[in-house]
C-alpha positions in Angstrom: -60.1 24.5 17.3 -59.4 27.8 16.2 -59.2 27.2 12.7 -61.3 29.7 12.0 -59.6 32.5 13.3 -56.3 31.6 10.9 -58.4 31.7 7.6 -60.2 34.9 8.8 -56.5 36.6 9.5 -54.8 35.0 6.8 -57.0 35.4 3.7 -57.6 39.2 4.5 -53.3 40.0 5.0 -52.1 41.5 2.4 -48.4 41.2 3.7 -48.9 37.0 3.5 -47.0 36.7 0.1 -46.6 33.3 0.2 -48.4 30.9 2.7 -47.9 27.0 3.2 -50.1 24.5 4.4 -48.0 21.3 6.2 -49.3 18.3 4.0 -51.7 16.0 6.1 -55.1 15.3 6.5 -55.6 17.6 9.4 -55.1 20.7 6.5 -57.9 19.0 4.4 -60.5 21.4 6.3 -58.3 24.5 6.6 -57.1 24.3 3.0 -60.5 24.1 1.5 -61.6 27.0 3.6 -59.3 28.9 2.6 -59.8 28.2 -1.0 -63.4 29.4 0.0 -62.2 32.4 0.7 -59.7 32.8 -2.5 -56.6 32.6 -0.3 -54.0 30.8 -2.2 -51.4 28.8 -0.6 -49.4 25.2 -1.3 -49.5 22.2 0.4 -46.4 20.2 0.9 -44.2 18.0 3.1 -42.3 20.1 6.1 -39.1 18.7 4.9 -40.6 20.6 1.5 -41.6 23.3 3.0 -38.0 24.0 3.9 -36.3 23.4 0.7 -38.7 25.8 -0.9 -38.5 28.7 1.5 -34.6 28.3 1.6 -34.6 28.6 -2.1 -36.8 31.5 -2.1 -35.0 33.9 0.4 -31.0 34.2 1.1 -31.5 33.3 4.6 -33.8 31.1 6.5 -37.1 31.7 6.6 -40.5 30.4 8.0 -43.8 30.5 10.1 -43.6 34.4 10.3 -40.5 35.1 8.6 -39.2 38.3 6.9 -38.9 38.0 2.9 -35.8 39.5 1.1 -37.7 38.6 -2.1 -40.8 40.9 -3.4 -41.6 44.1 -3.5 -42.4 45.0 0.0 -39.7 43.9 2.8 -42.7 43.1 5.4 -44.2 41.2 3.0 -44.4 37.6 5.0 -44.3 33.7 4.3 -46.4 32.1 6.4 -46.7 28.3 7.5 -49.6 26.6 9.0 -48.9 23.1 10.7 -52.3 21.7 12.2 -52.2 18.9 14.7 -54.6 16.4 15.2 -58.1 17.7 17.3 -57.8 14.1 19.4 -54.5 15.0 20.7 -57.2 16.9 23.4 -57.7 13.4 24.7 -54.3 12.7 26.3 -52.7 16.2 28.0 -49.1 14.6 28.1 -49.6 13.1 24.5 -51.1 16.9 23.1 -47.8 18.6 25.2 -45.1 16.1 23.3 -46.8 16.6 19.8 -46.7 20.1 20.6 -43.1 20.3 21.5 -41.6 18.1 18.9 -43.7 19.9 16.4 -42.4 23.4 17.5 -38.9 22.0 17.3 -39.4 21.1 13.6 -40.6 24.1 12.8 -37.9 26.1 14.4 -35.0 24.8 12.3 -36.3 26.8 9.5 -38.4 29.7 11.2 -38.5 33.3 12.1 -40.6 33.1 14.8 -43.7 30.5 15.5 -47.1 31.8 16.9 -48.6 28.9 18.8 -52.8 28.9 18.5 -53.1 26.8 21.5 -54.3 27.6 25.2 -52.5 26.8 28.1 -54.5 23.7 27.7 -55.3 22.4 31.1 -51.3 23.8 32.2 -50.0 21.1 29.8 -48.9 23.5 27.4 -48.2 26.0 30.5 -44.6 26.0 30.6 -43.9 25.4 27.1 -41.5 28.8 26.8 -39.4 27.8 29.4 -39.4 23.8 28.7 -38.1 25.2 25.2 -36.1 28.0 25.8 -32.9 26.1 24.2 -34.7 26.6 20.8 -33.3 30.1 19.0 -36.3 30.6 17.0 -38.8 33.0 19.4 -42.3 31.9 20.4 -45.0 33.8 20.3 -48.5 33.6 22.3 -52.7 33.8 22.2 -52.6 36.4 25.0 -55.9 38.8 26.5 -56.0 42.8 26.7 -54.7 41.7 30.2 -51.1 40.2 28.5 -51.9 37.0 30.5 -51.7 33.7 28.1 -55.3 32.3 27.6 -56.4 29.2 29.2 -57.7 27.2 26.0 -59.8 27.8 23.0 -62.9 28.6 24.9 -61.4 31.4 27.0 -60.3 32.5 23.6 -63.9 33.1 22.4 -65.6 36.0 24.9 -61.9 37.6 24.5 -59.2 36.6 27.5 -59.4 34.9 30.6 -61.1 37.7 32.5 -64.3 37.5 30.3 -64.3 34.2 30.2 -64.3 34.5 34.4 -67.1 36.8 33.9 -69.4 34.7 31.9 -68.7 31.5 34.0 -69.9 33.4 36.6 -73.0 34.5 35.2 -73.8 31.4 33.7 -73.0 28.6 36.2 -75.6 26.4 35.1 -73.9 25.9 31.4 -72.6 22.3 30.8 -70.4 23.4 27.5 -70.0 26.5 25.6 -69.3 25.8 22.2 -67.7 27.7 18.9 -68.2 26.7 15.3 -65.3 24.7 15.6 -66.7 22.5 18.9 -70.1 21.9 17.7 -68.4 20.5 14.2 -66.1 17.9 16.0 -67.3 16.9 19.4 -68.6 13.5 17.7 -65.6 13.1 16.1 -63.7 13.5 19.2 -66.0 11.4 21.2 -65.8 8.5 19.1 -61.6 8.8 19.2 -62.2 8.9 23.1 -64.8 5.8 22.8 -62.0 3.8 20.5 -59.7 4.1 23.7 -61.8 3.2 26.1 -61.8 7.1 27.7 -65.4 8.2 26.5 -67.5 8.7 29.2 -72.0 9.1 29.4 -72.1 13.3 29.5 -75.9 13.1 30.2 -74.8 10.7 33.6 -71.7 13.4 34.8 -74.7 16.0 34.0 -76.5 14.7 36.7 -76.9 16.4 40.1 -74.7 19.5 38.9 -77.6 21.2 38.5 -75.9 22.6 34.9 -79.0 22.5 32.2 -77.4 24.9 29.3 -75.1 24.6 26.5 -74.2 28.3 25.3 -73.8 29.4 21.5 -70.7 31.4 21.2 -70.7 34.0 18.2 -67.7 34.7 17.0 -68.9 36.8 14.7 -67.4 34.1 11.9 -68.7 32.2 9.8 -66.6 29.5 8.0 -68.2 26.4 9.8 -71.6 25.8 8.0 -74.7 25.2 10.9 -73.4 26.4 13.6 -77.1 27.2 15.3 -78.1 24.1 13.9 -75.4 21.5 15.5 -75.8 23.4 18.9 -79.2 23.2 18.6 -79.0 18.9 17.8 -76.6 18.6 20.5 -78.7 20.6 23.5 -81.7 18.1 22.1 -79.5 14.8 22.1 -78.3 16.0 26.2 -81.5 17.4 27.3 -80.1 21.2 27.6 -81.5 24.3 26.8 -79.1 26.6 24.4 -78.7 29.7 24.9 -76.8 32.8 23.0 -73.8 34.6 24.6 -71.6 37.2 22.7 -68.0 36.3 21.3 -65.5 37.8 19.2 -62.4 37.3 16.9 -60.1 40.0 18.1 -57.7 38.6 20.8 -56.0 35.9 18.1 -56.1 39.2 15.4 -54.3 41.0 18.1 -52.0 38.1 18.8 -50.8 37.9 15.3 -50.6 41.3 14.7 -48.0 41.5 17.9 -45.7 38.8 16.6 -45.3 40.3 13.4 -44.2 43.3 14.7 -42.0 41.5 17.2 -40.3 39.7 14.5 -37.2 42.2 13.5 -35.8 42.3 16.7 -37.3 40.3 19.8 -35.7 42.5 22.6 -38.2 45.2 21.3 -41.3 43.5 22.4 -42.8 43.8 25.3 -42.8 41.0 28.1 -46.5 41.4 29.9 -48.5 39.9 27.4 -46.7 36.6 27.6 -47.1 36.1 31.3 -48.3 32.9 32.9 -51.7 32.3 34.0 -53.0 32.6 37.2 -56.1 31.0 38.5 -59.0 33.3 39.7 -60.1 31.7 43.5 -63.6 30.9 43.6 -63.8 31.0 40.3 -61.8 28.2 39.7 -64.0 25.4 41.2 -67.5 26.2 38.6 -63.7 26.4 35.8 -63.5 23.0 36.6 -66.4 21.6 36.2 -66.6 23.0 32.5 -63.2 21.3 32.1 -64.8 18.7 33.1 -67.4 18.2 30.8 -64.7 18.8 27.9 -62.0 16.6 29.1 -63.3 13.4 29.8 -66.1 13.5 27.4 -65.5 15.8 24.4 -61.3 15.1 24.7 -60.1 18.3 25.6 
């Protein structure tokens, strides 16, 4: 779901010198943006992945890892494993793809920044669930430090502007980025195939919610955005409205775990704090969680 974000930081960083795609059809629509925006990069097997970085640096090397080789010593390689968007559908079967994918990755890594929420708190206690793994993990966090929620609190910038506009919009069904409005068919039919799927316009009813919002990002990699809102507030009966987003928390993110990456003692510990819900807040939360879990897959 934030796609996006990774081609707009990675095809304008000059330090990437060599980035990797894991071979699979979730790249198909990563790789092909990036092409779009003349980043180059490979696509191969993990297990390839490996032998190539391990031929190209003396020591080991991966997701943000420190290169030996080039000009510049903070020159980076860079590997991008997608996972599947259905994995939304089934919390406990998102958390062990997660986990065993993360343990893969750090046989041969640096240090792994993870572009997931906490995901409904299945992903909540991942640092300490993997602390055995050498390899440090590194997190979406808000100006706050706190760890954001999912991929929609990542959109108006952290959790506590993501409070906000709940708040001020109670009567929003689903607020939706590029990324949602291109893949919430697709990830209703996966939920439909197992039987999970549920009628939004009937859970609509009597909550008195009548939007869907637009979120601007600000990017623009996903082609008819306004358009696919505007199909899907038509198909559900909702009026869309506009609300304000931005691009910078997962910049900041990534700019903080390449600096962490010579020596992890030096970085600082608040912005990879746990979330806390916010009271009252958490009860109109829900309901948007809702809308997304059992019908959309999140």
């Amino acid at each position: 779901m934030l796609e996006d974000e990774l081609v707009h930081l990675l095809s304008a960083d000059g330090e990437v010198w060599e980035l990797l795609l894991v071979d699979g059809k979730e790249s198909l629509g990563l790789s092909a943006k990036l092409r779009a925006q003349n980043r180059p990069h490979l696509l191969l097997g993990l297990d390839g992945i490996a032998r190539h970085l391990r031929e190209r640096q003396s020591r080991p090397a991966g997701i943000f890892s420190r290169s030996s080789a080039g000009p510049k010593a903070e020159k980076l390689a860079v590997v991008l494993s997608p996972l599947r968007l259905g994995l939304h559908s089934d919390l406990e079967q998102l958390k062990a793809a997660v986990y065993e994918n993360i343990r893969s990755l750090a046989a041969f890594s640096d240090g792994i920044l993870i572009f997931y929420g906490k995901c409904g708190n299945a992903l909540a206690d991942l640092e300490h669930d993997l602390a055995d793994q050498a390899c440090p993990l590194y997190f979406l966090t808000d100006a706050r430090g706190e760890r954001i929620e999912d991929c929609i609190a990542h959109a108006p910038g952290g959790n506590e502007n993501y409070d906000r506009t709940l708040a001020e919009h109670q009567d929003v069904a689903l607020f939706m980025t590029p990324m949602w409005a291109s893949n919430w068919k697709a990830m209703g039919q996966e939920d439909a195939a197992s039987g999970k799927r549920q009628d939004l316009g009937a859970m609509l009813k009597g909550t008195g919610m009548t939007k869907v919002a637009r979120i601007d990002t600000g990017l623009c990699f996903e082609p008819g955005f306004e358009e696919k809102v505007e199909g899907f507030a038509r198909e559900f009966g909702l009026q869309r409205i506009e609300l304000p987003g931005e691009a910078g928390l997962a910049k900041c993110s990534y700019e903080r775990a390449k600096s962490c990456l010579p020596a992890r003692s030096a970085c600082p510990d608040a912005w990879v704090c746990s979330f806390n819900c916010k009271g009252w807040l958490e009860p109109i939360r829900s309901i948007c969680r809702i809308t997304r879990k059992k019908f959309l897959g999140e």
